[in-house]
GURO-985645 format. One record per atom (N, C-alpha, C): residue number from 0; atom name; x, y, z. Coordinates in pm, whole numbers. Example, Ala and Ser with C-alpha at 12.3 -4.5 7.8 and 13.67 -1.06 7.14 Angstrom:
REM residues 2
<node><i>0</i><at>N</at><X>1319</X><Y>-569</Y><Z>780</Z></node>
<node><i>0</i><at>CA</at><X>1230</X><Y>-450</Y><Z>780</Z></node>
<node><i>0</i><at>C</at><X>1320</X><Y>-330</Y><Z>780</Z></node>
<node><i>1</i><at>N</at><X>1285</X><Y>-225</Y><Z>708</Z></node>
<node><i>1</i><at>CA</at><X>1367</X><Y>-106</Y><Z>714</Z></node>
<node><i>1</i><at>C</at><X>1290</X><Y>3</Y><Z>787</Z></node>
***
This chain:
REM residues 87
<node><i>0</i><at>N</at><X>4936</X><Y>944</Y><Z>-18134</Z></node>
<node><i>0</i><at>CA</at><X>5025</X><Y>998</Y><Z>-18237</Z></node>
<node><i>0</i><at>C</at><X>4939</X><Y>1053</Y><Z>-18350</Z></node>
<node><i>1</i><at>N</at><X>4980</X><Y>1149</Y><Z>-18401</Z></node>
<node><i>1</i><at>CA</at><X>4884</X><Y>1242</Y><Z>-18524</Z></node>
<node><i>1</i><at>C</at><X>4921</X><Y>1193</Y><Z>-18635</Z></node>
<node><i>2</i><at>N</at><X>4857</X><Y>1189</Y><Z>-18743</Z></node>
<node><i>2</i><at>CA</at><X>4930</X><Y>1146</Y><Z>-18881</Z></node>
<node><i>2</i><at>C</at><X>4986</X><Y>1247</Y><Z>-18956</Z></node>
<node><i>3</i><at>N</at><X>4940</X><Y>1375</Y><Z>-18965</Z></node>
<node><i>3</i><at>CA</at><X>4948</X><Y>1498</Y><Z>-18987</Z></node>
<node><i>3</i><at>C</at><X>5044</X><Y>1593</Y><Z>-18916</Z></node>
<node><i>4</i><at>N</at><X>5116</X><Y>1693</Y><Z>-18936</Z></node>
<node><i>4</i><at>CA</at><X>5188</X><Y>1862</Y><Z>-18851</Z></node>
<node><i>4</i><at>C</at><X>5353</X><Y>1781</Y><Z>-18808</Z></node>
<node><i>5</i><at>N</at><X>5395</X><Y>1856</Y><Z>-18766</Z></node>
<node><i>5</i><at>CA</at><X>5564</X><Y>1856</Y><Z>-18762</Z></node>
<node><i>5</i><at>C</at><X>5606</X><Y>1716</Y><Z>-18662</Z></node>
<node><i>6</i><at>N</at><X>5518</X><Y>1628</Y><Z>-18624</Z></node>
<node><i>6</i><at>CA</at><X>5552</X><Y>1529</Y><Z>-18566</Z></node>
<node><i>6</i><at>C</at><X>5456</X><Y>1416</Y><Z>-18608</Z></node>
<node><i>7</i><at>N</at><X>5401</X><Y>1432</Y><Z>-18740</Z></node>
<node><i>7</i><at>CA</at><X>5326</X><Y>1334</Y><Z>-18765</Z></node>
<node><i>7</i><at>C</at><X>5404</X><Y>1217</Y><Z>-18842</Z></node>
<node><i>8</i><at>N</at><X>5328</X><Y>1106</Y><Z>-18839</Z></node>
<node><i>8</i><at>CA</at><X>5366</X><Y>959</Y><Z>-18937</Z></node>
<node><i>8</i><at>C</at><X>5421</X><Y>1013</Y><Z>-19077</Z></node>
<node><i>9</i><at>N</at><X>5309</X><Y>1107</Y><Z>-19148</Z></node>
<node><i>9</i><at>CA</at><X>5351</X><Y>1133</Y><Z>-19260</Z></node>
<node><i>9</i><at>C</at><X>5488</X><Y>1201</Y><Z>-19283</Z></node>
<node><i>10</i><at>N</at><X>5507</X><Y>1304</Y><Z>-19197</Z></node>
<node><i>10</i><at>CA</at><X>5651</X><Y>1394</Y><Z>-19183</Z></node>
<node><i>10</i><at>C</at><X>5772</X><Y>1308</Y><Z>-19135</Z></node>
<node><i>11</i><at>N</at><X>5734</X><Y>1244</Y><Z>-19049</Z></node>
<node><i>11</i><at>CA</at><X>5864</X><Y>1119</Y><Z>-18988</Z></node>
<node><i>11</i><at>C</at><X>5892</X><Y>1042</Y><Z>-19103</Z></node>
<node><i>12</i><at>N</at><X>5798</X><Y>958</Y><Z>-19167</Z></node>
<node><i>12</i><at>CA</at><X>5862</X><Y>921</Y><Z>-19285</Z></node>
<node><i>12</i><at>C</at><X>5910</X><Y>966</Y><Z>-19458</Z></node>
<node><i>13</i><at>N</at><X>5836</X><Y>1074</Y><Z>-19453</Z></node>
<node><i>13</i><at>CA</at><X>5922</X><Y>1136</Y><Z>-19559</Z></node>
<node><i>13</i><at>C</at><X>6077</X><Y>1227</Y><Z>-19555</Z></node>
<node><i>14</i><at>N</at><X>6062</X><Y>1269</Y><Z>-19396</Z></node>
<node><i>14</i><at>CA</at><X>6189</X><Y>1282</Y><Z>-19385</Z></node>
<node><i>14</i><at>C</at><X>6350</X><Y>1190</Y><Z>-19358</Z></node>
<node><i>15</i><at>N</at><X>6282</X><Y>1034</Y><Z>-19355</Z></node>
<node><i>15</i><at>CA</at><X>6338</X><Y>938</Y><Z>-19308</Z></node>
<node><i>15</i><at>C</at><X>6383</X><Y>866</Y><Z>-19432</Z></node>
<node><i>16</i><at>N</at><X>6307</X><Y>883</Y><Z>-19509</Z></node>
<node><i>16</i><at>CA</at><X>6318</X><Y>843</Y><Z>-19646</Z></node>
<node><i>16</i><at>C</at><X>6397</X><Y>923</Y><Z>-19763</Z></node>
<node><i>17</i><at>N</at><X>6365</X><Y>1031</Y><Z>-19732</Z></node>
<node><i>17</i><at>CA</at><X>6467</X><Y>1144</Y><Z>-19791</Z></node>
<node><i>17</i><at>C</at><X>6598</X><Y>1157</Y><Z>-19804</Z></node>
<node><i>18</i><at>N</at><X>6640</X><Y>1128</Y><Z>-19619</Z></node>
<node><i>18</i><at>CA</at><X>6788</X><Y>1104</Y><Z>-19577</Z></node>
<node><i>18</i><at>C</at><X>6814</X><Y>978</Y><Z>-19646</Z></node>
<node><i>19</i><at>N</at><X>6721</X><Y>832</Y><Z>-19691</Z></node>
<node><i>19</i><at>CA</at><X>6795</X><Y>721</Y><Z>-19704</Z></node>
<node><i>19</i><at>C</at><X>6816</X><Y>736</Y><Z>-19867</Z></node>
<node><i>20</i><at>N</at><X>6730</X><Y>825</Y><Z>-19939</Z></node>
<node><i>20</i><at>CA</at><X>6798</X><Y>818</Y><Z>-20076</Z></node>
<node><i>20</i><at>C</at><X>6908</X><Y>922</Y><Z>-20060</Z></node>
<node><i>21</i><at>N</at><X>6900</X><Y>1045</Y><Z>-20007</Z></node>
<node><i>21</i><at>CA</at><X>7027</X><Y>1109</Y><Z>-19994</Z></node>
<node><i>21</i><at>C</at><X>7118</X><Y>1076</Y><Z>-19988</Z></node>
<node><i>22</i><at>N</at><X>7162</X><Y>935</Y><Z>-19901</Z></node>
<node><i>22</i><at>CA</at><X>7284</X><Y>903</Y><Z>-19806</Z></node>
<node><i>22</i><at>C</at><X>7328</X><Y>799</Y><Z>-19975</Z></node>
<node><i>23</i><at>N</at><X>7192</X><Y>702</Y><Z>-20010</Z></node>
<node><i>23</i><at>CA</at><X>7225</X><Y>658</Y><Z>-20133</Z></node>
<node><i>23</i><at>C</at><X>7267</X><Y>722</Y><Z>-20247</Z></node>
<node><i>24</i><at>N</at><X>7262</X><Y>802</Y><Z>-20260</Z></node>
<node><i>24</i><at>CA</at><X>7303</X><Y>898</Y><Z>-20371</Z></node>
<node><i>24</i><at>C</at><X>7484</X><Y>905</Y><Z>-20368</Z></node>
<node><i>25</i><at>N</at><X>7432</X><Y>981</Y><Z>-20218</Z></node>
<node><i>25</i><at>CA</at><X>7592</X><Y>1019</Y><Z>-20217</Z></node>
<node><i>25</i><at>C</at><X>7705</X><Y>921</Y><Z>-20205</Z></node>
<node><i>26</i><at>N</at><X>7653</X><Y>791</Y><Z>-20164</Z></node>
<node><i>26</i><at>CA</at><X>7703</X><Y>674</Y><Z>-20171</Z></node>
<node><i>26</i><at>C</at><X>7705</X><Y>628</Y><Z>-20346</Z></node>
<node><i>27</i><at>N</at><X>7669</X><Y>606</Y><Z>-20446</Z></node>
<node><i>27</i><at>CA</at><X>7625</X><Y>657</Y><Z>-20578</Z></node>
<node><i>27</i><at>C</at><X>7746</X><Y>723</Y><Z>-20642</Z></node>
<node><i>28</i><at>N</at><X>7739</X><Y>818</Y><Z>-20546</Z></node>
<node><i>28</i><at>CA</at><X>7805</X><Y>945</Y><Z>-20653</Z></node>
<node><i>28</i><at>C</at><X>7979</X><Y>894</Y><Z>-20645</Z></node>
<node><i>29</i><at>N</at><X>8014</X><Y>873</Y><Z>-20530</Z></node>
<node><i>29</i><at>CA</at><X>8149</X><Y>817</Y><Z>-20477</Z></node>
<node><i>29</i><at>C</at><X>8167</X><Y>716</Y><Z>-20542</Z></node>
<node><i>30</i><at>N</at><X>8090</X><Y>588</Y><Z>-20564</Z></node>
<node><i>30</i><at>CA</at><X>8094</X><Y>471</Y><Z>-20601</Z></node>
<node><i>30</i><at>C</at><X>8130</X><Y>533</Y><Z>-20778</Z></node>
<node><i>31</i><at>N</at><X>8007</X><Y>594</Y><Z>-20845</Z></node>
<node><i>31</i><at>CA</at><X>8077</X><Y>633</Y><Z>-20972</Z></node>
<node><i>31</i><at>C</at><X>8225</X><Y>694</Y><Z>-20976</Z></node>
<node><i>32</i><at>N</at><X>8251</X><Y>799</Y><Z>-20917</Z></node>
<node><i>32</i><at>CA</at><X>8415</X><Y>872</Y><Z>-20884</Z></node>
<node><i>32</i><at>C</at><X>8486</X><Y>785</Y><Z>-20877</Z></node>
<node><i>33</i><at>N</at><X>8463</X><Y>640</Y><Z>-20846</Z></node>
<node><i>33</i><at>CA</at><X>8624</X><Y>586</Y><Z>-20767</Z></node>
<node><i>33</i><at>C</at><X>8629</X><Y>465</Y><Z>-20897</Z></node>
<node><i>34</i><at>N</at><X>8476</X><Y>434</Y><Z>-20996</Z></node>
<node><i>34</i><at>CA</at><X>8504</X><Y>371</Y><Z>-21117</Z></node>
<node><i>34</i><at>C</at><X>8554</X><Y>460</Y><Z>-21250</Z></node>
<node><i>35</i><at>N</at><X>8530</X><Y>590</Y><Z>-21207</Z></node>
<node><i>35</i><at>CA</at><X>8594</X><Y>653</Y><Z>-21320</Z></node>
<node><i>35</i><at>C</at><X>8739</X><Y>665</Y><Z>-21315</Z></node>
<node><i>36</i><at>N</at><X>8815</X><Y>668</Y><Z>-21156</Z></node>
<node><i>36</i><at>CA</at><X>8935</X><Y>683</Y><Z>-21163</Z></node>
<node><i>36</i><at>C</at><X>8998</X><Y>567</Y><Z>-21217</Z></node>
<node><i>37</i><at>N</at><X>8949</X><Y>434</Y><Z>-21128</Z></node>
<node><i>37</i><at>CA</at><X>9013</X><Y>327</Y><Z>-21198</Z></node>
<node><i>37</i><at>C</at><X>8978</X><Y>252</Y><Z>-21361</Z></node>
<node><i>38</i><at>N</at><X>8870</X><Y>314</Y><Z>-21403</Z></node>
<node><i>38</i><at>CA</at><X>8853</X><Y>264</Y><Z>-21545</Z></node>
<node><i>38</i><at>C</at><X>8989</X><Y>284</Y><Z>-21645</Z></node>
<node><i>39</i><at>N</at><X>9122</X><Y>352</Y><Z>-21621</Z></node>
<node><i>39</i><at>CA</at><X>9219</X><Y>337</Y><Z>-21695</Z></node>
<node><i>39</i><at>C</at><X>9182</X><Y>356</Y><Z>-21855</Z></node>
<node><i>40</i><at>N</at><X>9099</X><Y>449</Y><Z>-21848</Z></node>
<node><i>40</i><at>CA</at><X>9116</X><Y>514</Y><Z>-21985</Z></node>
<node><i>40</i><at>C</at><X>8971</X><Y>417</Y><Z>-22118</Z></node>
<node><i>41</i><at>N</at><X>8964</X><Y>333</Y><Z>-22072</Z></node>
<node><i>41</i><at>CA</at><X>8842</X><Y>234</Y><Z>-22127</Z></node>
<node><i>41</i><at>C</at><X>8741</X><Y>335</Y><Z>-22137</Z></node>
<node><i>42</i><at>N</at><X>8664</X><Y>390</Y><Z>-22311</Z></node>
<node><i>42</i><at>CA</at><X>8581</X><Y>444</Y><Z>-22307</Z></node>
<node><i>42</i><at>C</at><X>8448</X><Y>386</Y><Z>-22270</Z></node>
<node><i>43</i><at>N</at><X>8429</X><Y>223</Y><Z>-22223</Z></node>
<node><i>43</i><at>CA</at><X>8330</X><Y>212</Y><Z>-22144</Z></node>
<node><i>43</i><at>C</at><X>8274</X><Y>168</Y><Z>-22067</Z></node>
<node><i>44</i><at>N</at><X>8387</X><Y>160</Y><Z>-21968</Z></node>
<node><i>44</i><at>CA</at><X>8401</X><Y>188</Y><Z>-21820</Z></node>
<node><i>44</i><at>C</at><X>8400</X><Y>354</Y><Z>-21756</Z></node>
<node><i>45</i><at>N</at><X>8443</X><Y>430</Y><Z>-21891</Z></node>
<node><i>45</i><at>CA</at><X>8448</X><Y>577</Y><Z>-21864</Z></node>
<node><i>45</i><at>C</at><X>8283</X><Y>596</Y><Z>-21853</Z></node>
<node><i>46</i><at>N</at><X>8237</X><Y>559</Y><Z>-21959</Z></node>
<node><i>46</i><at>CA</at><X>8102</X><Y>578</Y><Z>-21991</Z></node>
<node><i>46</i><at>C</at><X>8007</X><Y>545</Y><Z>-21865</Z></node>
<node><i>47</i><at>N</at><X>8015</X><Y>396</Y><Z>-21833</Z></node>
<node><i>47</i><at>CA</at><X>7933</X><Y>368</Y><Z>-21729</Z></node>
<node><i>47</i><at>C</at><X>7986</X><Y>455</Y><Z>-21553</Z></node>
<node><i>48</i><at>N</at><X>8078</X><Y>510</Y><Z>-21538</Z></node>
<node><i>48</i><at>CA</at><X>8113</X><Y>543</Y><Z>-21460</Z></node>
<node><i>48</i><at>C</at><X>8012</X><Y>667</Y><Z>-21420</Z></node>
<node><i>49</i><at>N</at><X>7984</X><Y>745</Y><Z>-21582</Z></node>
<node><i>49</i><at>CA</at><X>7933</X><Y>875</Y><Z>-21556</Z></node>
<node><i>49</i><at>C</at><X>7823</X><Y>849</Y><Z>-21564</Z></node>
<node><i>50</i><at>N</at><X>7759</X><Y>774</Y><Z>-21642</Z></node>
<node><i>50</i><at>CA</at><X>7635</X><Y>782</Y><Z>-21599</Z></node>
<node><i>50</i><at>C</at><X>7571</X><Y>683</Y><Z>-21494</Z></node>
<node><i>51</i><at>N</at><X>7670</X><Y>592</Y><Z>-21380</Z></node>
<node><i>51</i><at>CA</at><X>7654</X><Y>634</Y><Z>-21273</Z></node>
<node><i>51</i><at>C</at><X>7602</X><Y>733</Y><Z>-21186</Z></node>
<node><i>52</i><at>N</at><X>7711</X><Y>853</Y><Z>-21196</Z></node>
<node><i>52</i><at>CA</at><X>7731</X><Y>1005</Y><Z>-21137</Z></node>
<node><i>52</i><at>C</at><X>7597</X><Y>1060</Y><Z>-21215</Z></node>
<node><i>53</i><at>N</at><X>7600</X><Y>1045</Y><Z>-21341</Z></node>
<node><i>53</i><at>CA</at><X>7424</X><Y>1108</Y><Z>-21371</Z></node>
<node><i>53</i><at>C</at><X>7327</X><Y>1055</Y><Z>-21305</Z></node>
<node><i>54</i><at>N</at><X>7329</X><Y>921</Y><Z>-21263</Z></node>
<node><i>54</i><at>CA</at><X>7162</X><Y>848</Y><Z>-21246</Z></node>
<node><i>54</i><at>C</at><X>7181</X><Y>900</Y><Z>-21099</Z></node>
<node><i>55</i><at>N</at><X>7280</X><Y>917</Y><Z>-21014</Z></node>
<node><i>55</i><at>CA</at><X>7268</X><Y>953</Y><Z>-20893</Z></node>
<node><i>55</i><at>C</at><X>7224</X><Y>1068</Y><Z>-20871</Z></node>
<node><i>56</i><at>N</at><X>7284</X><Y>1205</Y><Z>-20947</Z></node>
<node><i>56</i><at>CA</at><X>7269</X><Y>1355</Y><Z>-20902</Z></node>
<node><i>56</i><at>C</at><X>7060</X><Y>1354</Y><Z>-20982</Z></node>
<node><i>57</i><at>N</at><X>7035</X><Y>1271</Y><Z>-21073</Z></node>
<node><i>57</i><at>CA</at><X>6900</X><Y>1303</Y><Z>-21098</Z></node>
<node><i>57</i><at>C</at><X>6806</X><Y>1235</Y><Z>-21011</Z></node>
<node><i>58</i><at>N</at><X>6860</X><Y>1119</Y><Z>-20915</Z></node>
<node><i>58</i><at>CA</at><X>6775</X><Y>1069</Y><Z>-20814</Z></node>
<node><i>58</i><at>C</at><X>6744</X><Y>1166</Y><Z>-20716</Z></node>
<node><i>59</i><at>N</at><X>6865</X><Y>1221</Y><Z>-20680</Z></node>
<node><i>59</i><at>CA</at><X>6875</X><Y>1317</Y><Z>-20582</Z></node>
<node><i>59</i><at>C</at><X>6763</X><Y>1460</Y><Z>-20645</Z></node>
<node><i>60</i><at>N</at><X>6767</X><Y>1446</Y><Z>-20762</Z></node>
<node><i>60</i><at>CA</at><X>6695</X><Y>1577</Y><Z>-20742</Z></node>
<node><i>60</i><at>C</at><X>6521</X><Y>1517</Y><Z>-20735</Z></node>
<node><i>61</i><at>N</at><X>6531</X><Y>1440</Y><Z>-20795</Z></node>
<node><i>61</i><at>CA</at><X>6394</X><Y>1402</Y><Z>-20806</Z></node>
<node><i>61</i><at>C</at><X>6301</X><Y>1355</Y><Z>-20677</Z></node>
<node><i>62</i><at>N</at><X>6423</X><Y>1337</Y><Z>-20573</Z></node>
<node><i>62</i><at>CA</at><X>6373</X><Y>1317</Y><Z>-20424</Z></node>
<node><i>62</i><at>C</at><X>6354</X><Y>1431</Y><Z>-20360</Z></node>
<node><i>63</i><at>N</at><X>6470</X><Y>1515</Y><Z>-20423</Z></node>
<node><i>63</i><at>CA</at><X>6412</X><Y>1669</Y><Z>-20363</Z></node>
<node><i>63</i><at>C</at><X>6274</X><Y>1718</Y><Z>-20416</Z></node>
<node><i>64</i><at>N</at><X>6281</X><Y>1719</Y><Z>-20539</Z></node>
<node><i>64</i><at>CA</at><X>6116</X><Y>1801</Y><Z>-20594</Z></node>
<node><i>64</i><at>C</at><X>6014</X><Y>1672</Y><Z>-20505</Z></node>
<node><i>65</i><at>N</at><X>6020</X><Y>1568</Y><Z>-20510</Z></node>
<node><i>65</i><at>CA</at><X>5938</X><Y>1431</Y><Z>-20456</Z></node>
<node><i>65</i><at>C</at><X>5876</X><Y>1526</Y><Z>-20291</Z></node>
<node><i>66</i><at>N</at><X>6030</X><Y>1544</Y><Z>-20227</Z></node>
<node><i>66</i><at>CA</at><X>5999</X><Y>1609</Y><Z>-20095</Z></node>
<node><i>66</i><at>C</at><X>5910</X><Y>1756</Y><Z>-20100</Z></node>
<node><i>67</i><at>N</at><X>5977</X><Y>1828</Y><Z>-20142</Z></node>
<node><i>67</i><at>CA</at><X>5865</X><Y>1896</Y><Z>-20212</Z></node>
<node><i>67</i><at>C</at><X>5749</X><Y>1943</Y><Z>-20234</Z></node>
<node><i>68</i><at>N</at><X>5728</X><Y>1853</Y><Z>-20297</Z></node>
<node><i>68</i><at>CA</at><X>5563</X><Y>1813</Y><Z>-20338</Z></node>
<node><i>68</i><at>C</at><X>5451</X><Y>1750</Y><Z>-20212</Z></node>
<node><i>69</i><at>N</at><X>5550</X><Y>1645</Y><Z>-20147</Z></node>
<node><i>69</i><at>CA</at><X>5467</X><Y>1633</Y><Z>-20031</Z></node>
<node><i>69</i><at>C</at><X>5474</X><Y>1736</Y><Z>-19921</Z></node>
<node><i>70</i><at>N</at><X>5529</X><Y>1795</Y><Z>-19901</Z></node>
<node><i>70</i><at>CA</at><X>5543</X><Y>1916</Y><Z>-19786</Z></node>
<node><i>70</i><at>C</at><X>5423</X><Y>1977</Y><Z>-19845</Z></node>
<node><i>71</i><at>N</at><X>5423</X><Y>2060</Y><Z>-19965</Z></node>
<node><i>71</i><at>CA</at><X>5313</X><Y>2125</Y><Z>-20021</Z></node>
<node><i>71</i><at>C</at><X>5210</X><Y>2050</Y><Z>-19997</Z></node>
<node><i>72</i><at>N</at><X>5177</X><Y>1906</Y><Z>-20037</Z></node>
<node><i>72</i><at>CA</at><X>5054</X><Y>1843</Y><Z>-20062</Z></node>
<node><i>72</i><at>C</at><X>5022</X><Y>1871</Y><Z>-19873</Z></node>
<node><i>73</i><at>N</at><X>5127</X><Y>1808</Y><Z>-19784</Z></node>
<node><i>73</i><at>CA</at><X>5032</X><Y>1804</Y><Z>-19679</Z></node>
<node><i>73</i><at>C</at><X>5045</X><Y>1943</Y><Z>-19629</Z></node>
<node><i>74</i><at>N</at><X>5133</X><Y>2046</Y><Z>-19644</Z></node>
<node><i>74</i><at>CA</at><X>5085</X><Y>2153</Y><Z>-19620</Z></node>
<node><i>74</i><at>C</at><X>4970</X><Y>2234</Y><Z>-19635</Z></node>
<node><i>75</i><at>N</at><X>4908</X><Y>2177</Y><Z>-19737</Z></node>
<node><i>75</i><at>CA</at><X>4730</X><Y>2170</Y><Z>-19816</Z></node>
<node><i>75</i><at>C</at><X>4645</X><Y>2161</Y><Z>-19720</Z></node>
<node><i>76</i><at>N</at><X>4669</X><Y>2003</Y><Z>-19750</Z></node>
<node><i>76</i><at>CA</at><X>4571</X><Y>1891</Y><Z>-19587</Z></node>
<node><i>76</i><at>C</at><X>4552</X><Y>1947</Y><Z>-19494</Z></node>
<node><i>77</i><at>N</at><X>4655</X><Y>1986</Y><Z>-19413</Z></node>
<node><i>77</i><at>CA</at><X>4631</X><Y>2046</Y><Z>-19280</Z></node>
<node><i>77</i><at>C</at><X>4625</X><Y>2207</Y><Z>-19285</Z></node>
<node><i>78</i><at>N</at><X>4643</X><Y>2272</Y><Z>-19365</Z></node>
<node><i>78</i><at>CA</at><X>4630</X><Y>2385</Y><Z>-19387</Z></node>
<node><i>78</i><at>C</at><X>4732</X><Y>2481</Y><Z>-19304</Z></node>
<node><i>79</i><at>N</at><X>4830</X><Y>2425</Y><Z>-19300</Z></node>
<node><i>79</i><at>CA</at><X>4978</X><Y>2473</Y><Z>-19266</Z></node>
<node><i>79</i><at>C</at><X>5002</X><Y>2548</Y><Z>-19398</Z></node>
<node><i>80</i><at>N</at><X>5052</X><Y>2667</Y><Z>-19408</Z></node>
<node><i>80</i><at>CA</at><X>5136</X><Y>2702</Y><Z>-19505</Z></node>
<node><i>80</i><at>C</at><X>5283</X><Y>2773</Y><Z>-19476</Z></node>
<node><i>81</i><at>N</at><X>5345</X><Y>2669</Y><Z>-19451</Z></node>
<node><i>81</i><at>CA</at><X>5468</X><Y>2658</Y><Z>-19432</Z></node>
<node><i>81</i><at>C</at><X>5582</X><Y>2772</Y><Z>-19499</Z></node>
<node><i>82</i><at>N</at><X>5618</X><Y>2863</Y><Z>-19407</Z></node>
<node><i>82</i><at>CA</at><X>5691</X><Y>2936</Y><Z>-19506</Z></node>
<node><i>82</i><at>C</at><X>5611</X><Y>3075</Y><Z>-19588</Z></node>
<node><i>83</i><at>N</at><X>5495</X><Y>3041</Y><Z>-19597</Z></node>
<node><i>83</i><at>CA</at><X>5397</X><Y>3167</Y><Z>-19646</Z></node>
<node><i>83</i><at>C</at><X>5340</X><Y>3252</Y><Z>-19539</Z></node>
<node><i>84</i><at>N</at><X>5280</X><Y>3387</Y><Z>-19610</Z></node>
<node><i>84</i><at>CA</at><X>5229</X><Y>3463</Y><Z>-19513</Z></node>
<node><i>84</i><at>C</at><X>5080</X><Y>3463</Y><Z>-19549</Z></node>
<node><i>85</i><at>N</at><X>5035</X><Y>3505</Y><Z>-19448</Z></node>
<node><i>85</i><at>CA</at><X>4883</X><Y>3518</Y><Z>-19385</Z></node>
<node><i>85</i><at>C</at><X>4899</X><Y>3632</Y><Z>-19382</Z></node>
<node><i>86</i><at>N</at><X>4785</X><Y>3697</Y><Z>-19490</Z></node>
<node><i>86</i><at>CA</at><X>4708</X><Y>3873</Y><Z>-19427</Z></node>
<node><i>86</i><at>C</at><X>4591</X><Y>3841</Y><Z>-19402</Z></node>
***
């Protein structure tokens, strides 16, 4: 098994990891939605509800740039450039 390129250790688990904060997020995001409906008007239950829904949509992004960054980094390493052109 390679550690490196589209079937390596490194790619299996950052993409594995990606999906599990994703799936958390969106699990997150629902979980905030369904305390904002039932908070009944309480400004802070309203409050914690949303920033719930905030701490989730900024995990999510921060796993995206996270992903990102490692695609680039090992796109480096192995000298894949993924998506770019070669003259």
């Amino acid at each position: 098994m390679q550690l490196f390129g589209t079937d390596g250790i490194f790619t299996t688990a950052t993409n594995l990891l990606l999906f599990v904060i994703g799936a958390l997020s969106v699990v997150m995001i629902i979980v905030g939605g369904i305390r904002y409906v039932v908070s009944g008007g309480s400004s802070a239950q309203v409050t914690a509800a949303k920033n719930t829904i905030l701490y989730a949509i900024v995990g999510l992004v921060v796993a995206f740039l996270a992903y990102a960054a490692i695609n680039f980094l090992l796109g480096s390493l192995t000298g894949n450039n993924n998506g770019g052109t070669n003259v």
